[in-house]
C-alpha positions in Angstrom: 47.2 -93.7 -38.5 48.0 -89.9 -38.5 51.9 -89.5 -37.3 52.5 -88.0 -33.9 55.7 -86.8 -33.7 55.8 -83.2 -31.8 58.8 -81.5 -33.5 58.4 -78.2 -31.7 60.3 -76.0 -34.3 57.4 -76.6 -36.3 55.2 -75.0 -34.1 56.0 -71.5 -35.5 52.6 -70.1 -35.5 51.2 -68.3 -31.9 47.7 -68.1 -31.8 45.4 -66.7 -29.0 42.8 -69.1 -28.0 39.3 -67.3 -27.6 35.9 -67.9 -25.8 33.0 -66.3 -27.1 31.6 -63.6 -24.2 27.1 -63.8 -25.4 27.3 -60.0 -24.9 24.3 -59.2 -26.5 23.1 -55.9 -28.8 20.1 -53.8 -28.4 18.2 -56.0 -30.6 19.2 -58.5 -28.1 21.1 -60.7 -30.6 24.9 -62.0 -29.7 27.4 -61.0 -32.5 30.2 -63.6 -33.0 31.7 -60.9 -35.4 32.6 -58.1 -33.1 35.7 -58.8 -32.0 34.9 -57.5 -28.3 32.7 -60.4 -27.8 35.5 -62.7 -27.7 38.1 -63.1 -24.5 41.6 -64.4 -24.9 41.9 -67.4 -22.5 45.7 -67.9 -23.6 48.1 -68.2 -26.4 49.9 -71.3 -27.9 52.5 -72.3 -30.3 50.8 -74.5 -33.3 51.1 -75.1 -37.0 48.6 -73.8 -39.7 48.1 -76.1 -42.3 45.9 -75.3 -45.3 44.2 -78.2 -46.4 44.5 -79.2 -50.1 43.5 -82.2 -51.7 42.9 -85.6 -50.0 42.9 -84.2 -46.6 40.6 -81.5 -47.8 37.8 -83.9 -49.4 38.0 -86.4 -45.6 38.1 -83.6 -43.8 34.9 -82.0 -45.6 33.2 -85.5 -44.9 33.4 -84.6 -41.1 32.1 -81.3 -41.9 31.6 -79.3 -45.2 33.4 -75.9 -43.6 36.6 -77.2 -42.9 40.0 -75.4 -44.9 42.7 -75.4 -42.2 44.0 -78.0 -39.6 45.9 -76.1 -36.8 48.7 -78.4 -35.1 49.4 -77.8 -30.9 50.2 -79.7 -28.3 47.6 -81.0 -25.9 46.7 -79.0 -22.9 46.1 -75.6 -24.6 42.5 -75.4 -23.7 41.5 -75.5 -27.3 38.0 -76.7 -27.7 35.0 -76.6 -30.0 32.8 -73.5 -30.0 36.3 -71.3 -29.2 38.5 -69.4 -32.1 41.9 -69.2 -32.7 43.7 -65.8 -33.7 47.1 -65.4 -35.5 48.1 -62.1 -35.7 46.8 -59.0 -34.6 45.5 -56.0 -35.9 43.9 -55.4 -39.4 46.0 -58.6 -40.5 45.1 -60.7 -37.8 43.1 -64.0 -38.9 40.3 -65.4 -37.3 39.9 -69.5 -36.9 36.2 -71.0 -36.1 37.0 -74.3 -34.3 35.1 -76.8 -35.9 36.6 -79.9 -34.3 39.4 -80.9 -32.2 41.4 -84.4 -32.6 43.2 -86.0 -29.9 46.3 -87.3 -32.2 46.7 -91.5 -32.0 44.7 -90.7 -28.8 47.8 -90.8 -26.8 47.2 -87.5 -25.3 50.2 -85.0 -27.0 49.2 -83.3 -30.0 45.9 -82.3 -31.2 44.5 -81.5 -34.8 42.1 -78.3 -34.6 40.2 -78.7 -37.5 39.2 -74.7 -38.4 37.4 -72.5 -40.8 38.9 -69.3 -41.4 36.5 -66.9 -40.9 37.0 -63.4 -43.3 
């Protein structure tokens, strides 16, 4: 079983959590790179994790894009479908959510399973 201790000081990272708006072109296509077509709902404290190894080969199994796990606390509105952004700016990096884990099922922390998007 995955531990579930919420230490918050780990937490360091504050991410906005974004829904994509299907504004769409003149071609009438919906670009989920322009970064006006995504809304910040909120922002949360988590932990970016960079997957290496073990966790990276399981977490591939679930689905071949995976490369970060984002630890938060449940209730953040996080969801799949949304993106998480750290930073801002020309440094800011972008987060597809990919799949979202209710920890031990006990209802306090979540692992975000993400691909960074470059």
């Amino acid at each position: 079983m995955a531990k579930e201790h919420i230490q918050a000081g780990k937490n360091k990272h504050r991410f906005a959590i974004q829904s994509f708006t299907a504004a769409e072109d003149s071609l009438g296509e919906s670009n989920k790179d322009a970064d006006s077509n995504w809304n910040t709902d909120t922002t949360a404290w988590g932990r970016l994790v960079p997957l290496t190894g073990t966790e990276l080969v399981e977490a591939q199994q679930m689905n071949g894009e995976i490369n970060h796990r984002v630890e938060m606390r449940v209730g953040v509105g996080v969801a799949v479908a949304k993106r998480l952004v750290k930073g801002s700016g020309a440094t800011a990096r972008k987060f597809g959510v990919l799949s979202v884990i209710d920890v031990n099922e006990r209802g306090r922390m979540l692992h975000v399973f993400c691909k960074e998007r470059v």
